[in-house]
C-alpha positions in Angstrom: -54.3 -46.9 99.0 -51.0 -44.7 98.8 -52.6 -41.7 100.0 -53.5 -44.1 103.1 -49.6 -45.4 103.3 -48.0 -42.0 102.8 -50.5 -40.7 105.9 -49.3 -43.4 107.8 -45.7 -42.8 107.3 -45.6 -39.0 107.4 -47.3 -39.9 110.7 -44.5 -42.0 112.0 -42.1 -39.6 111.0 -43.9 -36.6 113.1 -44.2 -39.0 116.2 -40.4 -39.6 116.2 -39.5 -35.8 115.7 -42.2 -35.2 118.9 -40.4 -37.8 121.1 -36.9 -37.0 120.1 -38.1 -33.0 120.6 -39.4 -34.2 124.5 -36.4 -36.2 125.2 -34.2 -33.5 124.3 -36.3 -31.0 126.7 -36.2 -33.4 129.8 -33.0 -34.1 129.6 -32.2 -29.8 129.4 -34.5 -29.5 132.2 -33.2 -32.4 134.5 -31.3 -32.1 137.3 -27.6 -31.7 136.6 -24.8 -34.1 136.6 -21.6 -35.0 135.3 -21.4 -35.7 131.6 -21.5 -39.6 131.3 -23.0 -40.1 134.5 -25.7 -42.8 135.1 -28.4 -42.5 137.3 -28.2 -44.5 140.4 -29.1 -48.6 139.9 -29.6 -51.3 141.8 -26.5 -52.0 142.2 -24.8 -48.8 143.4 -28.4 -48.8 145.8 -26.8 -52.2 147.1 -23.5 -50.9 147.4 -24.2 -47.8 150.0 -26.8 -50.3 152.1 -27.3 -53.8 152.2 -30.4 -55.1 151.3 -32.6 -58.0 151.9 -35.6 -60.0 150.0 -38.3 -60.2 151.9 -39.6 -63.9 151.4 -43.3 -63.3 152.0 -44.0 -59.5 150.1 -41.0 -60.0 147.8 -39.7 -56.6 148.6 -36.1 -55.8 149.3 -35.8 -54.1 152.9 -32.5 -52.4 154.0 -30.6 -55.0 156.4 -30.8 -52.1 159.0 -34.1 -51.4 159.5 -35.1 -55.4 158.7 -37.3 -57.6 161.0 -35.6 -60.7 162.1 -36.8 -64.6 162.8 -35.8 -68.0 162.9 -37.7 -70.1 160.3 -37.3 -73.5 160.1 -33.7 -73.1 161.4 -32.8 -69.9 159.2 -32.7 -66.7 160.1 -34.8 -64.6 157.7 -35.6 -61.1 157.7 -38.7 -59.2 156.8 -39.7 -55.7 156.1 -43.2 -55.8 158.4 -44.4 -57.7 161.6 -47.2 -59.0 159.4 -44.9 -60.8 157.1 -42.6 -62.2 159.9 -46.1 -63.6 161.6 -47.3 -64.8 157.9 -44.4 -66.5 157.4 -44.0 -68.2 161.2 -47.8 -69.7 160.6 -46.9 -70.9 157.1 -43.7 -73.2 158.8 -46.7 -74.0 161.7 -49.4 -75.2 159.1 -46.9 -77.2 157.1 -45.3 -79.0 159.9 
């Protein structure tokens, strides 16, 4: 029983050292940047383009490059035809 608990914990302890050993060689080998400096998140993504949720896919599509339509008085945006036309037939079926 306290071989089996010492394996297990010895085992632990190597797992750590392995994953703090590989964290510290990705972060040698990644690409450089200033000290302190985060990679890029969503919201400095939002803050150099606009984005958009896409109703039907749930994906967020740069305002630029988004389709447009009027659904049920609002104008929405998508990121293909195929959701634009998915959504115009749901407003069709429902009403």
């Amino acid at each position: 029983m306290i071989r089996g608990l010492v394996f297990v914990v010895q085992a632990l302890f190597w797992l750590l050292v392995l994953r703090l050993l590989l964290r510290t060689i990705a972060a040698a080998f990644s690409s450089a940047r200033p000290a302190g400096a985060r990679p890029a998140g969503p919201r400095q993504v939002r803050a150099a383009q606009d984005l958009v949720l896409d109703r039907v896919c749930r994906t967020y599509v740069p305002l630029a490059g988004a389709l447009t339509a009027r659904v049920a008085g609002r104008e929405e945006h998508f990121c293909s035809a195929a959701c634009r036309d998915r959504a115009l037939a749901e407003v069709a079926r429902a009403s």
